[in-house]
VMD Tcl script that builds the backbone (N, CA, C; Angstrom):
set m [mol new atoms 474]
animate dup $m
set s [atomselect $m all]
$s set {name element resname resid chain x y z} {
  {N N UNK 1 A 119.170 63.970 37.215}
  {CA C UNK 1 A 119.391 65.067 36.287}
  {C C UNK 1 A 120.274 64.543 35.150}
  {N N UNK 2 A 119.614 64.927 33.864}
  {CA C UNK 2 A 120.996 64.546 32.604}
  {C C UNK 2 A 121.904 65.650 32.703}
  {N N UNK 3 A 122.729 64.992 32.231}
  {CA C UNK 3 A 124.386 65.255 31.751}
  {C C UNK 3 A 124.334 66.824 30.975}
  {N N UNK 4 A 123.658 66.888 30.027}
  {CA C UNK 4 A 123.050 68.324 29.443}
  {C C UNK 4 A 122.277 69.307 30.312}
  {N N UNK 5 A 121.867 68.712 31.461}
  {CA C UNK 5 A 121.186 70.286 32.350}
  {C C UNK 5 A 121.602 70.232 33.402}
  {N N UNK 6 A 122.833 69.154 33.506}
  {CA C UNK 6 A 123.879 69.813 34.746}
  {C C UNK 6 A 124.757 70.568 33.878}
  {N N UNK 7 A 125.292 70.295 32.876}
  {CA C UNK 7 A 126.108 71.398 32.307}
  {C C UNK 7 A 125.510 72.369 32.218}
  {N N UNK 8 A 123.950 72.453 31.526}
  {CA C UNK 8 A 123.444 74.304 31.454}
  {C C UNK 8 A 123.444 74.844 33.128}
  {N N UNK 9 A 123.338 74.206 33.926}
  {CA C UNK 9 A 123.288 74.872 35.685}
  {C C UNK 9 A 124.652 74.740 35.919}
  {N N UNK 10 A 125.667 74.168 35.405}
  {CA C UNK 10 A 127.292 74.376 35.782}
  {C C UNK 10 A 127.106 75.674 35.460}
  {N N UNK 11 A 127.164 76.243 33.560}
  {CA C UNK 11 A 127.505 77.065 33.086}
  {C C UNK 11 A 126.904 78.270 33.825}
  {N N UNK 12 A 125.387 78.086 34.141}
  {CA C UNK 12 A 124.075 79.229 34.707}
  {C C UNK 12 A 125.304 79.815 35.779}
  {N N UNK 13 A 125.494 78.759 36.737}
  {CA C UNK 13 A 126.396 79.138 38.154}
  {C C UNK 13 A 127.509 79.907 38.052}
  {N N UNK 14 A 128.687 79.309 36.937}
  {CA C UNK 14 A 129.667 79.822 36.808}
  {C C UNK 14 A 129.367 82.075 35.972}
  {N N UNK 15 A 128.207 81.674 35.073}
  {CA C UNK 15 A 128.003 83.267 34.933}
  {C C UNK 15 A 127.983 83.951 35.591}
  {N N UNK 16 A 126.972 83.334 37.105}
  {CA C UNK 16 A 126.562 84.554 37.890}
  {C C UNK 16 A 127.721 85.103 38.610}
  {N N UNK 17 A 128.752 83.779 38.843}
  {CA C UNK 17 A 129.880 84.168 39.917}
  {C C UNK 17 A 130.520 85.756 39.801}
  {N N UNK 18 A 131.157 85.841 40.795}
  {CA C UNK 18 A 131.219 87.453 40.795}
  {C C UNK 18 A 132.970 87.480 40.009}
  {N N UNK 19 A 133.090 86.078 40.006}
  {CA C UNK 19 A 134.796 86.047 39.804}
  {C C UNK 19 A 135.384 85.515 38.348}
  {N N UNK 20 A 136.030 86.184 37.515}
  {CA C UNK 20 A 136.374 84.970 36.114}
  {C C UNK 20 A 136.649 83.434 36.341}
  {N N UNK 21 A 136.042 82.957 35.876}
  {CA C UNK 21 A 135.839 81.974 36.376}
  {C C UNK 21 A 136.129 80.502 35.334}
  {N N UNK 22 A 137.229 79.553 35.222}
  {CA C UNK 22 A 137.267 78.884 34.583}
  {C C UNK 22 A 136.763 77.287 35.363}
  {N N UNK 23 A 136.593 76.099 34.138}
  {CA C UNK 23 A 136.650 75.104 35.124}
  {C C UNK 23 A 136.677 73.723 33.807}
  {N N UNK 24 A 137.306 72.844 34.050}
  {CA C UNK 24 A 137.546 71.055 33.269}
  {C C UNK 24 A 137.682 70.186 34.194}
  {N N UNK 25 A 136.894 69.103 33.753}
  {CA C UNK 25 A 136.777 68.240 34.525}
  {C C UNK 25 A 136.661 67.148 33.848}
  {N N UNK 26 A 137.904 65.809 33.974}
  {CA C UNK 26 A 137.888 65.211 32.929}
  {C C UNK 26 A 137.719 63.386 33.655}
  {N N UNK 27 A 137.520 62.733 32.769}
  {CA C UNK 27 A 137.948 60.872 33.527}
  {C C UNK 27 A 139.121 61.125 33.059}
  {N N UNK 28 A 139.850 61.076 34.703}
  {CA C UNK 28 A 141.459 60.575 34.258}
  {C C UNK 28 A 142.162 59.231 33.759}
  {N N UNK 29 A 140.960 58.745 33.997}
  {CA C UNK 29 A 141.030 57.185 33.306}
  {C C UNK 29 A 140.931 57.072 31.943}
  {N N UNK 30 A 140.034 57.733 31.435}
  {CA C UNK 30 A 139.864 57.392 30.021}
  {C C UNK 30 A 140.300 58.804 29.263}
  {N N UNK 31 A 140.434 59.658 29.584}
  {CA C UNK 31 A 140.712 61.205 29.426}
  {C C UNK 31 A 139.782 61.946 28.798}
  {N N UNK 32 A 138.645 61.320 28.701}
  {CA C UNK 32 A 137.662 62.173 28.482}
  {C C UNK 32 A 136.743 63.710 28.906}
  {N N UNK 33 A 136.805 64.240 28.266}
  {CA C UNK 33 A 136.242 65.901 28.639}
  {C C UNK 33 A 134.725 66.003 29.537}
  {N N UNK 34 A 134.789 65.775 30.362}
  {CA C UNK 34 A 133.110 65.900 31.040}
  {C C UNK 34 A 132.369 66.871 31.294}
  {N N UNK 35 A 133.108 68.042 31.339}
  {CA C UNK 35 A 132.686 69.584 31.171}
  {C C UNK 35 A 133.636 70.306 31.684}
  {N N UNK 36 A 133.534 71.078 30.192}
  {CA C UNK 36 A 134.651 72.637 29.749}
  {C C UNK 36 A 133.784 73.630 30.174}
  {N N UNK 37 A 134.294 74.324 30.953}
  {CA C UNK 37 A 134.002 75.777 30.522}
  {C C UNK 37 A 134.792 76.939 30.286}
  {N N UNK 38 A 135.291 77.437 29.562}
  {CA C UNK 38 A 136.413 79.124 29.233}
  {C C UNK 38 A 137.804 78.004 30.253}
  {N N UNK 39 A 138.261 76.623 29.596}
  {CA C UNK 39 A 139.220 75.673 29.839}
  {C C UNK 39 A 140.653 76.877 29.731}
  {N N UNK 40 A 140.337 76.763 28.404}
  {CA C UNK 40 A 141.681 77.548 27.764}
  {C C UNK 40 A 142.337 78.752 27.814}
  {N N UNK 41 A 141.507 79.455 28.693}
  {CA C UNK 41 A 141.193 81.086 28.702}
  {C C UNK 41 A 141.850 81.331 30.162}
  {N N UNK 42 A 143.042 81.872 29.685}
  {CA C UNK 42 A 144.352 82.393 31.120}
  {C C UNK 42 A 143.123 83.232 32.046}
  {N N UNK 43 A 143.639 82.602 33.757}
  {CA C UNK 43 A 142.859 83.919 34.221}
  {C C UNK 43 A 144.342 83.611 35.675}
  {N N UNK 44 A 143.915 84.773 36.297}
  {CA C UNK 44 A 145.038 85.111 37.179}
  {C C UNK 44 A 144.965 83.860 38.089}
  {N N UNK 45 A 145.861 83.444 38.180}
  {CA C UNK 45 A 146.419 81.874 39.137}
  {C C UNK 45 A 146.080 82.281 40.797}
  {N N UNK 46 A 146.642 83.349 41.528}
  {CA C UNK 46 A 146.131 83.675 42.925}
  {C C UNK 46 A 147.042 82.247 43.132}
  {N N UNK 47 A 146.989 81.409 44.145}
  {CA C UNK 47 A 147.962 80.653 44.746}
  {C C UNK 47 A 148.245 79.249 44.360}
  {N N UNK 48 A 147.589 78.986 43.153}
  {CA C UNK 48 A 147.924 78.284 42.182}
  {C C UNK 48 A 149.162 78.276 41.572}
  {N N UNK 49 A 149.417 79.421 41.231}
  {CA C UNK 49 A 150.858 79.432 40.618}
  {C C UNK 49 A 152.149 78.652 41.853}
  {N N UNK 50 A 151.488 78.634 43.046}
  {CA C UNK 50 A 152.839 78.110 44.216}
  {C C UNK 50 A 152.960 76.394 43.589}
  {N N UNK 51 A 152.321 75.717 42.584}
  {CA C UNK 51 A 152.577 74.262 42.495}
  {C C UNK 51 A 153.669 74.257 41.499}
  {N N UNK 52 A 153.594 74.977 40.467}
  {CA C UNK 52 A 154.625 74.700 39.651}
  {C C UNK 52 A 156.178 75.216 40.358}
  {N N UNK 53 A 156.027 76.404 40.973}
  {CA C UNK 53 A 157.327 76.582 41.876}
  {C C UNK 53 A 157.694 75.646 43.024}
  {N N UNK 54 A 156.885 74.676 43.791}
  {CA C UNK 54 A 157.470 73.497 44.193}
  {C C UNK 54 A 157.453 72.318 43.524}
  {N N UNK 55 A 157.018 72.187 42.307}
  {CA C UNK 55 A 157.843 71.264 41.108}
  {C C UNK 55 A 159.014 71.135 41.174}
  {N N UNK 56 A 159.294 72.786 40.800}
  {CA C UNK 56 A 160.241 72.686 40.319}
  {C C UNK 56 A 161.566 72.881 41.100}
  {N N UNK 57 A 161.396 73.465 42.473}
  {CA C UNK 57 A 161.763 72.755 43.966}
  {C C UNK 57 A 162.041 71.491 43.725}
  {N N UNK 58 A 161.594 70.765 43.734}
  {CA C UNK 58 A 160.872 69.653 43.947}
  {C C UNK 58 A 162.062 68.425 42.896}
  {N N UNK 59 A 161.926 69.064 41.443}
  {CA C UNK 59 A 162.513 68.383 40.548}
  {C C UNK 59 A 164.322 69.173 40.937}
  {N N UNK 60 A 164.383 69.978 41.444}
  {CA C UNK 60 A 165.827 70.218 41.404}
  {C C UNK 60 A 166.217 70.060 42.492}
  {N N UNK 61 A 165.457 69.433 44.466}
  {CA C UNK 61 A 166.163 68.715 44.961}
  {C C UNK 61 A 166.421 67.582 44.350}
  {N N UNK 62 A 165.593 66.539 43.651}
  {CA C UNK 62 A 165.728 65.174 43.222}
  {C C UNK 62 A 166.911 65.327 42.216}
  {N N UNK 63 A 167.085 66.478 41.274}
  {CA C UNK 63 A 168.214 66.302 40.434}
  {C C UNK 63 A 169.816 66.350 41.203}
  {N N UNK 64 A 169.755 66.929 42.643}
  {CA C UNK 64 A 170.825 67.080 43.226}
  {C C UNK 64 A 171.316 68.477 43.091}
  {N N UNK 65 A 170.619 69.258 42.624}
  {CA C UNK 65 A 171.433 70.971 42.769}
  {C C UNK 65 A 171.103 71.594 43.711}
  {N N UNK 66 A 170.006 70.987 44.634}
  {CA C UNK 66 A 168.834 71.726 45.336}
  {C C UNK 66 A 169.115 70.879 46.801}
  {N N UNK 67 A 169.214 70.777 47.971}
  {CA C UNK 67 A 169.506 69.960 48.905}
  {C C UNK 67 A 167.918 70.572 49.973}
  {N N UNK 68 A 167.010 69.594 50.434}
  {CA C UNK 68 A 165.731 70.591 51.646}
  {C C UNK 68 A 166.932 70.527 52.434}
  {N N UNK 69 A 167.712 70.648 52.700}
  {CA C UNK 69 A 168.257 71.001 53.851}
  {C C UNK 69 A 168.771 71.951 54.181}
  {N N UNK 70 A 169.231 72.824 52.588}
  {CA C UNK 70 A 169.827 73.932 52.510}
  {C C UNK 70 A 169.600 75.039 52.967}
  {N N UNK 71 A 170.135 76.260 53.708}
  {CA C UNK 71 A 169.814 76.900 54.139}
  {C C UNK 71 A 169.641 78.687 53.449}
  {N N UNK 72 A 168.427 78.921 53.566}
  {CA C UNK 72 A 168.306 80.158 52.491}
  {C C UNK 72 A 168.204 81.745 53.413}
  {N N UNK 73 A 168.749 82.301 53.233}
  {CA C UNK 73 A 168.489 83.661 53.783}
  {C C UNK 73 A 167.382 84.423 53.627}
  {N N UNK 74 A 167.009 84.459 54.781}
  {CA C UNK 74 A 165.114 85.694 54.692}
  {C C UNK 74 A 165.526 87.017 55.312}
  {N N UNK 75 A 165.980 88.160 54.308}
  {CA C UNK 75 A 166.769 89.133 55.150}
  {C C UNK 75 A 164.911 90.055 55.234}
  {N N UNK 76 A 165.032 90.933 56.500}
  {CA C UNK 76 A 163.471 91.352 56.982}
  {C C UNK 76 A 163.359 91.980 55.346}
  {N N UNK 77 A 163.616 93.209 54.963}
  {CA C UNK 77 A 162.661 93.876 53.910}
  {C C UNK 77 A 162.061 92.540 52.557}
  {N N UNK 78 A 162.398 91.173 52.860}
  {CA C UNK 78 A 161.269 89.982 52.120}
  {C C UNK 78 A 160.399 89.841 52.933}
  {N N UNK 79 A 160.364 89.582 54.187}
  {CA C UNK 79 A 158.703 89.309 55.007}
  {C C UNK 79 A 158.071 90.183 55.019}
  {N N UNK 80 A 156.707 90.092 53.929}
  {CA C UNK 80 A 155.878 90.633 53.987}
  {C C UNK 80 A 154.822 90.658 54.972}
  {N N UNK 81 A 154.068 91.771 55.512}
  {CA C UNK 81 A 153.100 91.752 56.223}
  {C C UNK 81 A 152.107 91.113 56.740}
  {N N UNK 82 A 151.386 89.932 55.866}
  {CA C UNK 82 A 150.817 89.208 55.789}
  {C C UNK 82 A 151.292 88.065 56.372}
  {N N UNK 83 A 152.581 87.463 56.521}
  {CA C UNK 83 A 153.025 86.279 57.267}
  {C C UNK 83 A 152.460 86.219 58.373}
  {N N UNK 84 A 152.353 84.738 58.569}
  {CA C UNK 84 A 152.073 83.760 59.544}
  {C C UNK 84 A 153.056 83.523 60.206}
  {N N UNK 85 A 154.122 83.023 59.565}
  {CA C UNK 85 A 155.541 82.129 60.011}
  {C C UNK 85 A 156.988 82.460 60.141}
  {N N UNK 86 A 157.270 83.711 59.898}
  {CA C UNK 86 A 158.320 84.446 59.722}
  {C C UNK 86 A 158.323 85.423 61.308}
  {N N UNK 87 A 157.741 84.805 61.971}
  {CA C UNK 87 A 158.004 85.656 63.249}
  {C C UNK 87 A 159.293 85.674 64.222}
  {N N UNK 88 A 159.989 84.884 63.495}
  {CA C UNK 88 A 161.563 85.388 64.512}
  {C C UNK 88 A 162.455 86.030 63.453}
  {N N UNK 89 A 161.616 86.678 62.391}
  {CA C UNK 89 A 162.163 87.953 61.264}
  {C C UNK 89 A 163.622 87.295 60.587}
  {N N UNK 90 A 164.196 88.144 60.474}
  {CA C UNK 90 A 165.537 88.050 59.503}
  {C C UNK 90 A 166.454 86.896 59.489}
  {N N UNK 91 A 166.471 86.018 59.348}
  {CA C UNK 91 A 167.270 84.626 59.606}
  {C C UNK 91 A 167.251 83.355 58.249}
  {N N UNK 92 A 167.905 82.810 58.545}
  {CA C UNK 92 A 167.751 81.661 57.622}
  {C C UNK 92 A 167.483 80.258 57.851}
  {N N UNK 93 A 166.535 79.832 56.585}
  {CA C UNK 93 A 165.359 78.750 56.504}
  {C C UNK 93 A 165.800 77.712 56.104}
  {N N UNK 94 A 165.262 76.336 56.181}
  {CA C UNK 94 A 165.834 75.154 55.146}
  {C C UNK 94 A 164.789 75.709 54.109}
  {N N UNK 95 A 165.207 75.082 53.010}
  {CA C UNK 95 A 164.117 74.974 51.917}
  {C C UNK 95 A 163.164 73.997 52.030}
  {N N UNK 96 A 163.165 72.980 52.883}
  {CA C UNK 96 A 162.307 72.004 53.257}
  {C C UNK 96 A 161.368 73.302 53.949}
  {N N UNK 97 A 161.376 73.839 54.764}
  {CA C UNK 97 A 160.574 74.905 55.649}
  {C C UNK 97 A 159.866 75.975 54.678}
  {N N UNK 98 A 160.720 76.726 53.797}
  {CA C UNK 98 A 160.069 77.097 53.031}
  {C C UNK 98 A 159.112 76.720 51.959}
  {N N UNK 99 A 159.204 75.272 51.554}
  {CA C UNK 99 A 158.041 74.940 50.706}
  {C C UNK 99 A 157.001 74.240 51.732}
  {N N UNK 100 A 157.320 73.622 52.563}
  {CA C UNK 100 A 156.036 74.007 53.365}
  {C C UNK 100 A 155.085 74.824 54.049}
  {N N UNK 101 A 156.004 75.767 53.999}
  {CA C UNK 101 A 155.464 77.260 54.891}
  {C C UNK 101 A 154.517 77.852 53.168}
  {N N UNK 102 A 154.973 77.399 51.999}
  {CA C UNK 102 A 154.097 78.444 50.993}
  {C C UNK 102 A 153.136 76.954 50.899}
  {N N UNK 103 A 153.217 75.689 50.512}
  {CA C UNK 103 A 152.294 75.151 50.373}
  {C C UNK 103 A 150.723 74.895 51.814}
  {N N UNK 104 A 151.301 74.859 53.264}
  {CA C UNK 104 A 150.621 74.252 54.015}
  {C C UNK 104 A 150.178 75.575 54.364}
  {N N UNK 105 A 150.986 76.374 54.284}
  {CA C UNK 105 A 150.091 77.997 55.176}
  {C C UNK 105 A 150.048 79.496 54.223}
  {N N UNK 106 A 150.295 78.738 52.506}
  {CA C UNK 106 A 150.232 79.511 51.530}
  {C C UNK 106 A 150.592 80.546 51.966}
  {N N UNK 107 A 151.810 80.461 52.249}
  {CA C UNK 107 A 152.815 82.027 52.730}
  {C C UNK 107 A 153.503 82.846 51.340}
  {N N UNK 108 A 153.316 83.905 51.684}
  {CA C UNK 108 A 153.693 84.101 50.086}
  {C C UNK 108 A 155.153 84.993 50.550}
  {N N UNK 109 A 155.401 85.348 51.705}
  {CA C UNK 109 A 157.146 85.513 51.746}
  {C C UNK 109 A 157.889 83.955 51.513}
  {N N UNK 110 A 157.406 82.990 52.401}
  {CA C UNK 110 A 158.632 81.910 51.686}
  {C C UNK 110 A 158.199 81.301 49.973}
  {N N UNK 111 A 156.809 82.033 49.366}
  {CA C UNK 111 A 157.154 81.723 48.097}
  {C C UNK 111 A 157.303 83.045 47.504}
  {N N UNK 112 A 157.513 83.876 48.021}
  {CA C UNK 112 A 158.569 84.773 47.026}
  {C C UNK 112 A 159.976 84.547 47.075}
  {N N UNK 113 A 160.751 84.183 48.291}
  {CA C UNK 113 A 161.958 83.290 48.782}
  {C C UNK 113 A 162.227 82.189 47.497}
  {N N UNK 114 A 161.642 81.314 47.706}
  {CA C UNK 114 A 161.791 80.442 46.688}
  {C C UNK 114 A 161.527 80.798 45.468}
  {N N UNK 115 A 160.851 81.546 44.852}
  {CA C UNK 115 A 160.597 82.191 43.392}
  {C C UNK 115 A 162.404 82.863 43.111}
  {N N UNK 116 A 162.948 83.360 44.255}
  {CA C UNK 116 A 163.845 84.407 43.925}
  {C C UNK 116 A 165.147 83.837 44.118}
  {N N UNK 117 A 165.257 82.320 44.856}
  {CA C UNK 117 A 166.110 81.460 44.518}
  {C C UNK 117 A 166.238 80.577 43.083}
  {N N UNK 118 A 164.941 80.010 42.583}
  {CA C UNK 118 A 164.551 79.439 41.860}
  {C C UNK 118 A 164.865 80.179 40.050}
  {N N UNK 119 A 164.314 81.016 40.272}
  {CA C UNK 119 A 164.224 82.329 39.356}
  {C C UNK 119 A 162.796 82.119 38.110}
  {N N UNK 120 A 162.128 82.945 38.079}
  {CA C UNK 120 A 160.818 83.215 37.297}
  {C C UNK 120 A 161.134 82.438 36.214}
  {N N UNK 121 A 162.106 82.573 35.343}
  {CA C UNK 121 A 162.828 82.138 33.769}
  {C C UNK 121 A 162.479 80.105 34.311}
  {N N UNK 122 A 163.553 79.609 35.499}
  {CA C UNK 122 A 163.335 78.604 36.203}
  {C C UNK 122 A 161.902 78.040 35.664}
  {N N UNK 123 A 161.404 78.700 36.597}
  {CA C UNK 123 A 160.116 77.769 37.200}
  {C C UNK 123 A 158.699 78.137 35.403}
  {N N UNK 124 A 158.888 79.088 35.011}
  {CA C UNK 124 A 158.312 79.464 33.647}
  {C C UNK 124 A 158.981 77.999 32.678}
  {N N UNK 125 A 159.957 78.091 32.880}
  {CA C UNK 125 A 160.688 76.502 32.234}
  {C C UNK 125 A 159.696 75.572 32.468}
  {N N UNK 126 A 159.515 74.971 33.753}
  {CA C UNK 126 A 158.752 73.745 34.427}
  {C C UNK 126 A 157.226 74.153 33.379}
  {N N UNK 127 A 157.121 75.131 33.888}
  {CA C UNK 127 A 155.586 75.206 33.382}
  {C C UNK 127 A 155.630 74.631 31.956}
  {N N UNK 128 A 156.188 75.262 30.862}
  {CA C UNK 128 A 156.411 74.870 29.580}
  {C C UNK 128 A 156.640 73.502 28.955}
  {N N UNK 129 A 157.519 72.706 30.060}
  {CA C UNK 129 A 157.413 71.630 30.077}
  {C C UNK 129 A 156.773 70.563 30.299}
  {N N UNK 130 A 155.912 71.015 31.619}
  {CA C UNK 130 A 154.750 69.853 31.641}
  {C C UNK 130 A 153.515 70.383 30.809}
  {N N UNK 131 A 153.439 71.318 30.129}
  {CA C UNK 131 A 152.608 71.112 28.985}
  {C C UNK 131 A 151.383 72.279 29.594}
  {N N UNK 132 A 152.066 73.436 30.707}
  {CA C UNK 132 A 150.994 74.267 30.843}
  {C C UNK 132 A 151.078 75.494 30.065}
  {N N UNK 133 A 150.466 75.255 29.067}
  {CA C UNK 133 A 150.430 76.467 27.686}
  {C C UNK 133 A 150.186 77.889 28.252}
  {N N UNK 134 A 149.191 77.769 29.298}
  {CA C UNK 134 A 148.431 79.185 29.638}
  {C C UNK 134 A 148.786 79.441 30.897}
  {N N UNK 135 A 150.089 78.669 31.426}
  {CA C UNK 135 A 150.847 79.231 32.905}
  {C C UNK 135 A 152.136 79.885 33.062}
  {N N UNK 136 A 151.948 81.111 33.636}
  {CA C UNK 136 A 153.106 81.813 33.773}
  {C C UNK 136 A 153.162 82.889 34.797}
  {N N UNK 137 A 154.434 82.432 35.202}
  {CA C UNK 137 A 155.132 83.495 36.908}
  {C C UNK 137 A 155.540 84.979 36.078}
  {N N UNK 138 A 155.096 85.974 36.691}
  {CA C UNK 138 A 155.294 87.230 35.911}
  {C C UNK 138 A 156.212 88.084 37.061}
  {N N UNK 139 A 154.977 87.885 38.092}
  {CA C UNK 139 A 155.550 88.802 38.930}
  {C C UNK 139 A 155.298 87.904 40.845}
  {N N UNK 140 A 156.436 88.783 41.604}
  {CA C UNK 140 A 156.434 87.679 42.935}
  {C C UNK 140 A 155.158 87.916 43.705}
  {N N UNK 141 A 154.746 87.448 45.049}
  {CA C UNK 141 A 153.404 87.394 45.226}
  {C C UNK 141 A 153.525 88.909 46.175}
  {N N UNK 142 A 151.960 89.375 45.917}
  {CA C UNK 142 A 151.553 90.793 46.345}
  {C C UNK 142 A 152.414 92.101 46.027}
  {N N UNK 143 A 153.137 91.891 44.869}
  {CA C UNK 143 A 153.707 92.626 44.634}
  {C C UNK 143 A 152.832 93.399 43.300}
  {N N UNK 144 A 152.094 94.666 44.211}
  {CA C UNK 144 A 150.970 95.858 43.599}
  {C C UNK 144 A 151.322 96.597 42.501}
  {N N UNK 145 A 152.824 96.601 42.652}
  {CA C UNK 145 A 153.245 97.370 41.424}
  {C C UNK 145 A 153.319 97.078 39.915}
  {N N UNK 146 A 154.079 95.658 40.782}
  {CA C UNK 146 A 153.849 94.708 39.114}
  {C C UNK 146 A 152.590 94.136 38.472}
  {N N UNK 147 A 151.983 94.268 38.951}
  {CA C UNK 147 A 150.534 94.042 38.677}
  {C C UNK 147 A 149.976 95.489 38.226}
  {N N UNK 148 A 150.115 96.687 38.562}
  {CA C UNK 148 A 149.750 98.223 37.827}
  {C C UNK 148 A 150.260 98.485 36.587}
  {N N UNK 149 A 151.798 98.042 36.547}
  {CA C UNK 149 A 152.924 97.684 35.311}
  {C C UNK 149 A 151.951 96.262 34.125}
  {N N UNK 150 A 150.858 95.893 34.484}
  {CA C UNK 150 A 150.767 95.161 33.706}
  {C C UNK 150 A 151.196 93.282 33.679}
  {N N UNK 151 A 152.269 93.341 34.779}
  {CA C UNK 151 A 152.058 92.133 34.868}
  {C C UNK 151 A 151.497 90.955 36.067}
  {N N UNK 152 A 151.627 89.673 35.827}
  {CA C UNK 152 A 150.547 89.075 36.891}
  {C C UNK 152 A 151.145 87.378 36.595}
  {N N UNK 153 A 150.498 86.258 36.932}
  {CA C UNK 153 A 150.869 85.588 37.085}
  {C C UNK 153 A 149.318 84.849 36.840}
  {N N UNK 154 A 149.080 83.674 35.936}
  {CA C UNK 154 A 148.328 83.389 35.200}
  {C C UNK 154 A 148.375 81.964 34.503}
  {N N UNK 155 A 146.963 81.334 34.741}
  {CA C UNK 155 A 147.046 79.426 34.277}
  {C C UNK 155 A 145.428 79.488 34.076}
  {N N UNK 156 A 145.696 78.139 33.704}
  {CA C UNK 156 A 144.045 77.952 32.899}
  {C C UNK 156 A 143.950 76.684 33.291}
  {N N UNK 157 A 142.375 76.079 33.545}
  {CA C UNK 157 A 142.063 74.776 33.399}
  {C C UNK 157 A 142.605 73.792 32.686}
  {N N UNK 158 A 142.827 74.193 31.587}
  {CA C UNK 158 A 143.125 73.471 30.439}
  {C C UNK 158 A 145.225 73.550 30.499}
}
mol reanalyze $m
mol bondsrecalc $m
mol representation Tube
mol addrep $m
């Protein structure tokens, strides 16, 4: 198949999807564009947004303000319903535990934990900095209200 009618059957596929749907795909070697589609065009992140908040984890244990060893308080009204890992309830976590608990079992109480240590302003920083134009933490995860209010949490291919 050429290069031109896998892109028209990328694009065909991505229409029908039931979901907004972005996608880039580039040689990271040479940085060339191999197919765009709606790259640039914010759509809601869903658990995407948890990478830039362990960045930036991430960059502020290595700077020394941040220790994984540290211990963070999970008082019960943060564990949300949905947890996996929060089953001995109200207690306190290393932060090593909590970014694995949101990256390996995409928990979204220890990444609202860490969002609310970190702080939105924080980790919206990181984003800005590594150059993600169309990424931004609005609101913490499953939180229905802030999302009725209008806000959401949002990145792009590009």
């Amino acid at each position: 198949m050429e290069r031109k009618q896998l892109l028209k059957l990328i694009e065909k596929e991505i229409q029908n999807a039931r979901a907004k749907t972005a996608l880039l795909v580039e040689n990271l070697t040479t940085g060339e564009g191999l197919v765009s589609y709606c790259a640039d065009i914010p759509v809601v992140s869903a658990s995407m947004i948890k990478v830039p908040v362990m960045i930036t984890a991430l960059e502020e244990i290595q700077a020394g303000s941040l220790s994984k060893h540290m211990l963070i308080p999970v008082d019960s009204s943060l564990i949300l319903e949905d947890t996996e890992v929060f089953e001995y309830g109200e207690k306190s976590y290393t932060l090593d535990e909590l970014l694995v608990w949101m990256i390996i079992n995409s928990d979204s109480t220890a990444t609202n934990c860490l969002i609310n240590l970190l702080s939105m302003e924080r980790i919206n920083r990181t984003c800005k900095r590594l150059g993600l134009k169309n990424t931004r933490l609005e609101r913490l995860m499953l939180d229905f209200n802030a999302i009725k209010n209008g806000y959401n949490n949002y990145t792009s291919a590009f």
